[in-house]
C-alpha positions, 0 to 999 in steps of 0.5 A: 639234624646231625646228631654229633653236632645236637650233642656238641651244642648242648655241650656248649650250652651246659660249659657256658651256663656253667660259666654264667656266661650269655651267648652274646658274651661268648660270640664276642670273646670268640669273635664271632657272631650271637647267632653262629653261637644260637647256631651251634647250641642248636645244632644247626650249624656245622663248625670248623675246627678253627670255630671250635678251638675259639670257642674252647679259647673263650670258655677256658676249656680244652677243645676235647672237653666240648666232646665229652658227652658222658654227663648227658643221660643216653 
């Protein structure tokens, strides 16, 4: 599993936490599929740009902000 895409999961999963919002809400507001988002917070999917700026779209964040890992413990 590629590290870079574990860590930008996890950031996914703590904004949309954050937001109170579910992972079939988030698919639907991105148009995209609950289980591309399961996906993605697992890390298992490898993500477009395009995926990404959706994503942030949805969450009411900027795309750079769903790479900032400084809130993860090392």
């Amino acid at each position: 599993m590629n590290h870079l895409r574990t860590l930008f999961g996890q950031k996914v999963r703590e904004i949309r936490l954050s937001k109170e919002i579910s992972q079939e809400e988030l698919a639907f507001l991105c148009g995209l599929h609950r289980t591309y988002i399961s996906d993605i917070e697992r890390g298992t999917r490898n993500i477009s740009l395009d995926n990404i700026q959706k994503i942030s779209s949805a969450l009411k964040v900027p795309p750079q902000k769903l790479f900032d890992f400084s809130t993860f413990q090392k």
